[in-house]
LUMMIRO-542590 format. One record per residue (C-alpha): residue in one letter; x, y, z. Coordinates in steps of 0.2 Angstrom, whole numbers, plus 5000, padded with zeros to 4 digits. Layout:
REM LUMMIRO-542590
AXYZ/...
REM end
This chain:
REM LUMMIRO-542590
X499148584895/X500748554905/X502248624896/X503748504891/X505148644896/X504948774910/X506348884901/X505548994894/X504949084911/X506549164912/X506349244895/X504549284901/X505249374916/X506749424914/X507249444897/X508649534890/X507949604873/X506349654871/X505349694855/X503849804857/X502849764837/X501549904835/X502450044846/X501950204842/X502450404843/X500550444848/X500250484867/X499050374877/X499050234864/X499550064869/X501250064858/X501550214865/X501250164885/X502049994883/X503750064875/X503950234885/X503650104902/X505049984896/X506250124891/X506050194909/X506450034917/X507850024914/X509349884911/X508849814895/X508849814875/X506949874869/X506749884852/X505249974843/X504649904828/X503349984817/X503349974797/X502850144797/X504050244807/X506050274806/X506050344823/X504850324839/X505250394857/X506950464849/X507450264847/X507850194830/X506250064825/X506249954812/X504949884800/X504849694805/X505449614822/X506449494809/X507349664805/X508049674824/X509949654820/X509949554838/X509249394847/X507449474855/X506849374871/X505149454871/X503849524860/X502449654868/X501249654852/X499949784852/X499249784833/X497549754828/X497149574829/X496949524809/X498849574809/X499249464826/X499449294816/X500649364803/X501749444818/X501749294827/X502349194812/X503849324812/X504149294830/X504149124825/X505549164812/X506449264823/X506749134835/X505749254848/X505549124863/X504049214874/X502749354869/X501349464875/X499749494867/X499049664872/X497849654856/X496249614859/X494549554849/X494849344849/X493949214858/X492849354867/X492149424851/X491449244844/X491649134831/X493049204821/X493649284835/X493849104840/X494749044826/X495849194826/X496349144843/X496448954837/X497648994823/X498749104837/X499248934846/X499448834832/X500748954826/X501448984843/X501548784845/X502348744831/X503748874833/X503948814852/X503248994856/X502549004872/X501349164876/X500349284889/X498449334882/X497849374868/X496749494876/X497949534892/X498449704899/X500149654901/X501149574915/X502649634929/X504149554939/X504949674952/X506449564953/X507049634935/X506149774935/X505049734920/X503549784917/X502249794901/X500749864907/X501750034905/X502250094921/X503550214921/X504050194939/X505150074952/X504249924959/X504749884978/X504849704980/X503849594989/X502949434995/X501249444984/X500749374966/X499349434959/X498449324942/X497149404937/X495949364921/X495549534919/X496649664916/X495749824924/X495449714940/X497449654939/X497849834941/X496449874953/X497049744966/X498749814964/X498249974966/X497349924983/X498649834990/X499949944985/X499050064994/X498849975010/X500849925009/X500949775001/X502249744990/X502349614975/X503249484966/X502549474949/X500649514942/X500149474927/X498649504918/X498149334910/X497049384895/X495949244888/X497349134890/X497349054873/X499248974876/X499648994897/X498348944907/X497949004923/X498648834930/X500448864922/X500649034930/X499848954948/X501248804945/X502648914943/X502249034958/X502248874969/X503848874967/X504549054964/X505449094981/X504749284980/X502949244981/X502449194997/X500549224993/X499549204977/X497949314973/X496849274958/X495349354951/X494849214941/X493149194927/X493249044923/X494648894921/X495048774908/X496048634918/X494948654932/X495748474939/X497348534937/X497048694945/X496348604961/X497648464963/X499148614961/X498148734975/X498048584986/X499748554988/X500148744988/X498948815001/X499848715012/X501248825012/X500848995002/X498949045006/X497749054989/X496449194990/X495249214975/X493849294968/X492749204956/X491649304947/X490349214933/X489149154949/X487549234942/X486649214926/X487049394921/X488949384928/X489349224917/X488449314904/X489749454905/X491349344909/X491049264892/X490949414883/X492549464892/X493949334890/X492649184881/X493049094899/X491348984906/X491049024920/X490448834925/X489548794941/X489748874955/X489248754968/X490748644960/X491848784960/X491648834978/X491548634984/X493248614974/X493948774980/X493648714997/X494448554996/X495948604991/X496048745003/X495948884990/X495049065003/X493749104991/X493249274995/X491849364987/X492349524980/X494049614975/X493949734993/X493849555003/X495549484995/X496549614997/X495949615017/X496449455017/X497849455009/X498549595020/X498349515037/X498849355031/X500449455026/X500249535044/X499549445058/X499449295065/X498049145061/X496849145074/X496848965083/X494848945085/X493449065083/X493049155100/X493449315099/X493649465112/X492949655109/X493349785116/X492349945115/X492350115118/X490350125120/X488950005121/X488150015105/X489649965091/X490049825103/X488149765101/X488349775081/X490049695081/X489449545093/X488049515081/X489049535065/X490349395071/X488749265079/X488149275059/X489849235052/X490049105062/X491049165077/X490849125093/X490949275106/X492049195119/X491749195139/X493149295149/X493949205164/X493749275181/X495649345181/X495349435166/X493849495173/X494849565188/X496149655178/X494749745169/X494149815184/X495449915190/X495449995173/X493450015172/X491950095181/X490950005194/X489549995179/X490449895165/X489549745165/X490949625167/X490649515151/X491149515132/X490949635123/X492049735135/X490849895135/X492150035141/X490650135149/X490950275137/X492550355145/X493150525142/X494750545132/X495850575146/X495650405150/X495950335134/X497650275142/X496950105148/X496250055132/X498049975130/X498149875145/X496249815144/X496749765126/X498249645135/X497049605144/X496049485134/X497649455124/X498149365138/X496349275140/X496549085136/X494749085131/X495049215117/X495849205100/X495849365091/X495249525097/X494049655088/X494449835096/X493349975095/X494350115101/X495450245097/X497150165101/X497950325090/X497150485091/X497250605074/X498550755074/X496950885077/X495950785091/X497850815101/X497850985100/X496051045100/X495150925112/X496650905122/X497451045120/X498950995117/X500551085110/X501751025098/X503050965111/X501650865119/X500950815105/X502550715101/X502550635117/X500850575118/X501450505101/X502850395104/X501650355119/X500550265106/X501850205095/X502650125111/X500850055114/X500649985093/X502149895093/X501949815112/X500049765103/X500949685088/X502049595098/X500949525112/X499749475096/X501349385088/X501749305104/X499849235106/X499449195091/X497949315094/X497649435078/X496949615083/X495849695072/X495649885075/X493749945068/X493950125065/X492650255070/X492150315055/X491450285036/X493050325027/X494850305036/X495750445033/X496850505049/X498450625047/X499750545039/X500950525051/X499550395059/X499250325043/X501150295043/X501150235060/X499850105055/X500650035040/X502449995051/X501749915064/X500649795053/X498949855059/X497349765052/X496049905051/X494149885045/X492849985041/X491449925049/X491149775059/X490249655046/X491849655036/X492949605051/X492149475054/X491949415038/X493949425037/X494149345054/X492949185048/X494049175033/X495749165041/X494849045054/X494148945041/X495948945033/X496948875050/X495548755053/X495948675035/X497948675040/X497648575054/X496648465045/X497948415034/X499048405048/X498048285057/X497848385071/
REM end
């Protein structure tokens, strides 16, 4: 379902008036959310309309968006879904050129929820309306500020698109990465996509110069051919990372009863997702790991990796976590070999994983210079670290003993040793993937901080580093391919 004019994106995006039909004076409902976001941002005409209300946030609302004394670029409708046709017809009317539809209870419902939805496009089509949903949670662009999931707040701009067919997973990814520092373009919770299909948002983020990466939660698509031959020639240049839920009998079960999507075959989906160079991940935590080091560090040129560890142990269960993902745990040359050993005791056993031998923390220092080390190793191309390259605020002046002068010192001591890390990793084309000691990472926040400027991929635990590290070695292996190399 290509669409014969692109123009109305820019009414999608960045419109100028904006109707919200069913906006409402009652707190926490969706007229309510929807208009009190749109008034915050700020920059544009929002008109509430409700045949029930004179008045709603303090803004004059009329009774029909056909009453709006001005041209209206976009309608957010939240009414109940026996009313949606009869809005849509006066959208229609109106000359409205792009809409939202929040309501839900369509194709995921059955039958006549099907039909409803049915007689939703056939109005939209014939009044050259184009629309978002029904069924969607609403959709953003941080160029202009808008947003109608009803956020009240400023969106920093950045390099990441989020599509998501769900809208509680939309937000959750954007919660996550938000978190972690990512930034975004646009995201945009697709609904059961009656009129846009999740192909027509992909086709126009290929060529939106914000988005340098696309992330989809996807159920099921409905131009799967289409989908495949647009991701082909996109992942060449902006990466593709998606989850694809409906892969079990009980999941596909639920994916219909969501958004009315089949699910399809899921042999077929992960063949063609493949072929076309699409990272398929296989939950919500995995692509926002991925998408942030593909935002943040360099594609690893083969699988052998380097670790390097504090103690013997998490070195044994990172080694075996990368052998069954596919990694290969590459052999150190003798020079590196021989730059280890002026840092190391007699008793390392001079192989990888680099077992530091347990050292105390006043000798923490060299964990930087044995980290160049196999940076600089021909035979390595990303390095795991298991170490404690920043130490927390309380670990400085408790086990150290340090006071507050000191402890800024030691400080700029390790920012000095981050940012020479990033760059050596830049310069090599080696990522580094720092596995933190602990079941949940929470350090002070100035490390946190620290972490989050220099770019610094952290995991958990070391099966889902090497999970990530197979995926951005899978993903430069396709890239060559397609280059010839």
């Amino acid at each position: 379902m290509e669409p014969e004019t692109k123009d109305f994106w820019k009414y999608l995006f960045t419109p100028e008036s904006i109707a919200v039909i069913g906006a409402s004076n009652t707190p926490g409902s969706w007229g309510n959310n929807a208009l009190k976001g749109l008034l915050n941002l700020k920059g544009r005409r929002i008109y509430p309309v409700n045949p029930n209300s004179d008045e709603i946030l303090g803004i004059r609302a009329y009774r029909s968006v056909t009453d709006i004394p001005d041209a209206v670029d976009l309608a957010v409708i939240v009414v109940g879904a026996p009313l949606v046709p009869g809005v849509l017809r006066e959208c229609v009317s109106k000359a409205v050129r792009t809409a939202v539809v929040i309501s839900a209870g369509f194709g995921e419902t059955g039958e006549a929820g099907r039909k409803l939805e049915t007689e939703l496009v056939e109005i939209a089509r014939r009044g050259g309306l184009r629309f978002i949903g029904p069924n969607s949670m609403g959709h953003a662009d941080t160029r202009s500020q808008l947003s109608t999931f009803g956020q009240t707040w400023e969106m920093p701009r950045g390099p990441a698109a989020v599509l998501a067919q769900s809208g509680n997973m939309c937000l959750k990814i954007v919660h996550n990465l938000t978190t972690a520092g990512v930034a975004f373009s646009k995201y945009i919770s697709t609904g059961n996509e009656a009129d846009l299909h999740m192909e027509d948002y992909l086709e126009y983020l290929a060529d939106d110069d914000d988005t340098k990466i696309i992330a989809a939660y996807i159920e099921g698509l409905r131009e799967g051919r289409r989908f495949m031959r647009l991701a082909g020639e996109i992942t060449t240049r902006k990466p593709v990372v998606v989850v694809k839920a409906g892969s079990t009998e009980a999941s596909a079960r639920a994916v219909m009863s969501h958004t009315g999507a089949l699910a399809g075959s899921d042999a077929v989906y992960d063949a063609a997702f493949r072929q076309s160079g699409v990272i398929r991940v296989d939950d919500d935590d995995e692509l926002c790991d991925v998408v942030y080091a593909l935002l943040n560090c360099p594609l690893p040129r083969s699988n052998r990796v380097g670790i390097l560890s504090i103690g013997g142990g998490p070195g044994a269960l990172t080694a075996e976590a990368c052998e069954k993902e596919g990694l290969a745990i590459g052999s150190l040359e003798e020079a590196t070999l021989k730059k280890m050993d002026k840092y190391l005791p007699p008793r390392w056993p001079r192989r990888n994983p680099v077992d530091m031998a347990g050292p105390s923390i006043a000798e923490f220092s060299a964990i930087a210079d044995l980290l160049m080390a196999l940076l600089e190793d021909t035979g390595i191309d990303a390095v795991f670290l298991l170490a404690p390259i920043v130490m927390d605020r309380d670990l400085l002046a408790n086990r150290m003993g340090l006071n507050d002068a000191q402890i800024m010192a030691h400080r700029q001591k390790e920012e000095k040793n981050l940012k020479l890390i990033s760059e050596k990793s830049e310069k090599y084309g080696k990522p580094v993937i720092l596995l933190w000691q602990s079941r949940d990472f929470n350090p002070d926040p100035t490390v946190s901080a620290l972490f989050r400027r220099e770019k610094v991929i952290i995991q958990g635990n070391a099966r889902r580093a090497a999970k990530l590290m197979r995926y951005l070695t899978w993903y430069h292996r396709y890239l060559d391919a397609i280059a010839g190399k």
